[in-house]
C-alpha positions in Angstrom: 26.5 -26.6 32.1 22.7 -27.3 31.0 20.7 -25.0 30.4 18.2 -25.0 33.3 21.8 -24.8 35.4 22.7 -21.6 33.0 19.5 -19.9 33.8 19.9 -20.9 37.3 23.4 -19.0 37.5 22.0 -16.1 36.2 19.1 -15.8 38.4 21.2 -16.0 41.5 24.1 -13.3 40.1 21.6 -11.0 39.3 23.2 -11.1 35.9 20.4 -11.1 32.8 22.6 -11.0 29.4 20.7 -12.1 26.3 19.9 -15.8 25.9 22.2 -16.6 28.9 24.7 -16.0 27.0 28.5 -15.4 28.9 28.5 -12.0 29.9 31.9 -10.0 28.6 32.2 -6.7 28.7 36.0 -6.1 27.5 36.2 -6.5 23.8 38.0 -10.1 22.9 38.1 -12.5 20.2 34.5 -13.7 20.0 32.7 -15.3 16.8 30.0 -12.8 17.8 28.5 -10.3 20.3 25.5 -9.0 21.0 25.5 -5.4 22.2 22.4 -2.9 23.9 21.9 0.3 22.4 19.9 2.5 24.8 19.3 5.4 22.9 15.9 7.2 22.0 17.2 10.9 21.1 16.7 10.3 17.7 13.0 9.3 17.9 10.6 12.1 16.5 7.5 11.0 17.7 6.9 8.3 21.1 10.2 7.8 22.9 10.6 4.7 25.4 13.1 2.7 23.1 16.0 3.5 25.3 14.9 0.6 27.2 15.0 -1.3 24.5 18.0 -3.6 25.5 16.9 -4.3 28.8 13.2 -5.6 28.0 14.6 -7.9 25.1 16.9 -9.4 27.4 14.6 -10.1 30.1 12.2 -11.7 27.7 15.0 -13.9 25.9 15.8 -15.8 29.6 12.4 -17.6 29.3 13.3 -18.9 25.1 14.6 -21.8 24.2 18.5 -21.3 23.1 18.0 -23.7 19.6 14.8 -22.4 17.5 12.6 -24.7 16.1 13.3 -25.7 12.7 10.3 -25.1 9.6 10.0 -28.5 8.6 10.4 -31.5 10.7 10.3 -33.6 7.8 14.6 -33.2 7.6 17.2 -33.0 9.8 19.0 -29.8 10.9 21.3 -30.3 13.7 21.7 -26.8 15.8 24.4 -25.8 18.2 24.0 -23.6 21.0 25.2 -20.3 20.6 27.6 -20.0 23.4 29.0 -23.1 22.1 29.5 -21.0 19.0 31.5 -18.3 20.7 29.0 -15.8 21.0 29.2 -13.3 23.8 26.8 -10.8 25.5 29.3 -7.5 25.7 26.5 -5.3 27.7 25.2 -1.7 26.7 27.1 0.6 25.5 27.0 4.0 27.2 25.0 6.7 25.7 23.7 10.4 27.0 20.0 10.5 26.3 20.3 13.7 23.6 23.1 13.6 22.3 22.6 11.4 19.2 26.5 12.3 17.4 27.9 11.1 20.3 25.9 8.1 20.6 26.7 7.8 16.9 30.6 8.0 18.2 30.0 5.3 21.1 28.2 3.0 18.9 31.0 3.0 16.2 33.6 2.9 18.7 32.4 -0.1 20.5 31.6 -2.0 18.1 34.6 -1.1 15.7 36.5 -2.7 19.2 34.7 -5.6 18.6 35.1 -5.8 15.1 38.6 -5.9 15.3 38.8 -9.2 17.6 37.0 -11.3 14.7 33.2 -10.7 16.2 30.1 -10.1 14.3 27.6 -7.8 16.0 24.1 -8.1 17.2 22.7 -4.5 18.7 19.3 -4.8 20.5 18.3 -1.0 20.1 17.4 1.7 21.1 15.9 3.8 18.3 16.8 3.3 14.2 19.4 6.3 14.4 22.2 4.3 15.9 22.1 1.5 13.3 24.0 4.4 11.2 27.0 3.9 14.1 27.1 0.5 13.4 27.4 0.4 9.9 30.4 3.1 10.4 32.3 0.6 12.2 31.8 -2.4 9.9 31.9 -0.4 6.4 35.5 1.1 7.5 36.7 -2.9 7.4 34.7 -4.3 4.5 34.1 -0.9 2.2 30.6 -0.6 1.2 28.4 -3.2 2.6 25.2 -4.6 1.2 22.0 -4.0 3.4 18.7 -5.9 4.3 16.5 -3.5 5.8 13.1 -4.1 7.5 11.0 -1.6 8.1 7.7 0.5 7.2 9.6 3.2 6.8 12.0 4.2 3.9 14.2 6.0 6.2 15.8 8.4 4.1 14.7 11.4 4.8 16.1 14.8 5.0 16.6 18.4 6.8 17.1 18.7 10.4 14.2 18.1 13.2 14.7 19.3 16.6 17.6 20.8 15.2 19.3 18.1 13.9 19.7 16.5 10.5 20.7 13.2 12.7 17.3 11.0 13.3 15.5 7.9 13.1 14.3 8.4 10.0 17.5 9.8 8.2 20.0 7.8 9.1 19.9 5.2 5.7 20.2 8.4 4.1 23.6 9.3 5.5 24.9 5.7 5.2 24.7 5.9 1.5 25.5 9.2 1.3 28.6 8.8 3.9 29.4 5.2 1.5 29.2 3.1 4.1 26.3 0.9 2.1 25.9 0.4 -1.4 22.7 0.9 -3.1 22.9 -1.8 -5.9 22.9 -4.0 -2.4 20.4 -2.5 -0.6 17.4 -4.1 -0.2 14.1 -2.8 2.0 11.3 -5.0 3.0 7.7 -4.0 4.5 7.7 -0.3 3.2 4.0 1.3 3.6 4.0 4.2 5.8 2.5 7.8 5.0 5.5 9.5 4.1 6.1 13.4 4.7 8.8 14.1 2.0 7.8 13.7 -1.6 11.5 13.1 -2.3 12.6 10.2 -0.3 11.5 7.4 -2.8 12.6 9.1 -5.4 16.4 9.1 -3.9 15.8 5.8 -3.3 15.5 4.5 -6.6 17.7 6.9 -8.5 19.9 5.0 -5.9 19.4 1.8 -7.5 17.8 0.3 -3.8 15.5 -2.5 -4.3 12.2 -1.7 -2.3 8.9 -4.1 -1.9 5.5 -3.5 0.0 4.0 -6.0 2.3 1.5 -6.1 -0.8 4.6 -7.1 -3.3 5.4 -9.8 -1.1 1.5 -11.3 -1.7 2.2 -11.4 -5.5 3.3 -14.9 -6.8 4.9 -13.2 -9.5 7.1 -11.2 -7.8 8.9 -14.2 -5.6 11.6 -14.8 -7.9 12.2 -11.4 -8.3 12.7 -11.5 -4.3 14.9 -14.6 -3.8 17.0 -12.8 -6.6 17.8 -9.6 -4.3 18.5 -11.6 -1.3 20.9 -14.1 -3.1 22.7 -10.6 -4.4 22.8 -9.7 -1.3 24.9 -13.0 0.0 27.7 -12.1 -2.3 29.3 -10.2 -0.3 29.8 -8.1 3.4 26.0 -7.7 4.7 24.8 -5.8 7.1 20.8 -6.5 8.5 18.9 -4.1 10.0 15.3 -5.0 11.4 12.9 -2.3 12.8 10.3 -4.3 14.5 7.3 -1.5 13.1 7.8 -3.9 9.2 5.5 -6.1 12.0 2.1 -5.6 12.1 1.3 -4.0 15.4 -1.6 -6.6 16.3 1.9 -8.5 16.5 4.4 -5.9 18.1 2.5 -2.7 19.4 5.3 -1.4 21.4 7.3 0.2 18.9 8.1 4.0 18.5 5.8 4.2 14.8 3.3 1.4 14.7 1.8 1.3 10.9 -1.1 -0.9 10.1 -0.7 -3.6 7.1 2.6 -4.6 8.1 4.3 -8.6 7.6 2.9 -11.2 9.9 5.6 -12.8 11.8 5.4 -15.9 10.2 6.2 -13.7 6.4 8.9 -12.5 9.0 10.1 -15.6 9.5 10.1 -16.7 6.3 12.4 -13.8 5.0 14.9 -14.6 7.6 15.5 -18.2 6.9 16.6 -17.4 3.2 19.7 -15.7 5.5 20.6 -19.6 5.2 20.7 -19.5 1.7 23.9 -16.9 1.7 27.3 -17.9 0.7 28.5 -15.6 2.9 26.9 -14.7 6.3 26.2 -10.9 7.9 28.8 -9.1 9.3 26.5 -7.1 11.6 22.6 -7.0 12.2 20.0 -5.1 14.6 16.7 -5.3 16.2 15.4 -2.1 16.4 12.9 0.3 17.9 11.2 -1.8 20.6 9.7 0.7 23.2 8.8 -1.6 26.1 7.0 2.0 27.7 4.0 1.6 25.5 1.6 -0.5 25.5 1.8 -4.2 24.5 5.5 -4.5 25.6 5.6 -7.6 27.1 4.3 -9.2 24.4 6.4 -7.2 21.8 9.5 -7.9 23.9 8.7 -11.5 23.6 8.1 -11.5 19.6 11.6 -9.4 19.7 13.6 -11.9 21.1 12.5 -14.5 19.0 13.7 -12.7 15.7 17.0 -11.6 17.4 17.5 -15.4 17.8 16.2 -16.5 14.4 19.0 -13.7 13.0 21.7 -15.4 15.0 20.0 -19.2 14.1 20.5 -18.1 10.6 24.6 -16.6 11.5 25.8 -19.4 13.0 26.9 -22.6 11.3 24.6 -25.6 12.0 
């Protein structure tokens, strides 16, 4: 089946899983699966990214299923996804405000998944449930490396609304639970106002890596770069990408839009040295995407491109 006949077939079932991709919602041997996370309770500020999942995999049935290579100039031959084994296994089912149980349902599916061979691709739904993921994937590997990007740190601490469980603590409790290891952590697009004095200070007594948007302007620093992302590579990776390291006159519709964010072509350019790995992730995200507020469609559309470039740069060529 062509493509134009895939989309066709999905049109008429009613059906919309990402990228056309076969829609499976028993957990099976699968070189990968992509997985929607509508959850929002752990959003502090603009909710709306509950409906996440849905808007990204409306706006991924008008993209084309093999992304464009950067330079023309060589070849790079592409298979399709599906043809790769990769599965769309639904949403998994979460109560609005309840975010340890989504935590529960999060690990729980994807640990299923997990165990029949599959990587994991969750279209979120707020940062907080990443913390589920990485549950399920650090009880296989041990503690996994992480490439994180976001404008926020993320590390936090203390409860709001009653509950130390949030979008902005959750990278906290992954190193503190063990599931990621800080000498393999690595965050990208930091350069929001921050309201705890101690957060970067955990952070680097840590030993996580962390650069600016600014950093990434300084020739200087470039090698430094490709060094952490080739450390990174060595071993069981896990890539987490809230879509506010954008700058919002590229993706507005995002729970904590901060100005002087990465231009999605410096976006771009970090993903593709995911090619570079000697060892792909075992698990990535796209996070945050509220398609309530304002600029969603477009947002939704700039989403769905960097969930595929994360899966270009998975599979094998």
């Amino acid at each position: 089946m062509n493509a134009a006949e895939s989309l066709f077939e999905h049109l008429r079932s009613g059906l919309t899983p990402f990228l056309g991709l076969p829609h499976v919602l028993q957990p099976q041997p699968a070189a990968g699966v992509v997985l929607g996370a509508p959850f929002d309770g752990g959003v502090l500020n603009r909710p709306g990214a509950r409906l996440g999942p849905w808007a990204l995999r409306a706006a991924s049935m008008g993209l084309g299923r093999l992304p464009m290579p950067l330079s023309l100039r060589r070849e790079e031959p592409a298979t399709p996804l599906a043809a790769q084994g990769w599965v769309d296994g639904g949403n998994i089912p979460t109560r609005p405000f309840d975010g340890c149980e989504a935590l529960e349902a999060v690990e729980h599916t994807c640990a299923a998944w997990i165990a029949q061979g599959a990587c994991t691709l969750l279209l979120g739904g707020d940062h907080l449930v990443t913390l589920g993921a990485l549950r399920a994937h650090a009880r296989l590997h041990g503690p996994l490396g992480l490439l994180h990007f976001d404008a926020h740190p993320d590390a936090g601490y203390g409860e709001v609304w009653g509950t130390p469980f949030h979008h902005g603590t959750w990278l906290r409790q992954a190193l503190e639970e063990g599931c990621v290891d800080p000498q393999r952590t690595v965050q990208i697009g930091l350069r929001a106002p921050r309201f705890e004095e101690g957060e970067l200070a955990f952070l680097r007594a840590a030993g996580v890596s962390a650069w600016t948007p600014w950093d990434l302007q300084e020739a200087g620093l470039a090698a430094r770069l490709r060094e952490d992302m080739a450390r990174l590579g060595q071993g069981p990776t896990y890539v987490t990408l809230d879509l506010d390291v954008l700058d919002p006159a590229y993706c507005p519709a995002v729970a904590e839009p901060v100005p002087g964010g990465l231009s999605t072509r410096e976006l771009t350019a970090c993903l593709r040295l995911l090619k570079e790995w000697p060892r792909p992730f075992v698990g990535a995200d796209v996070m945050e995407l509220a398609p309530t507020l304002s600029g969603s469609e477009e947002s939704a559309r700039v989403a769905a491109h960097f969930a595929l470039q994360l899966l270009a740069s998975r599979v094998a060529p």
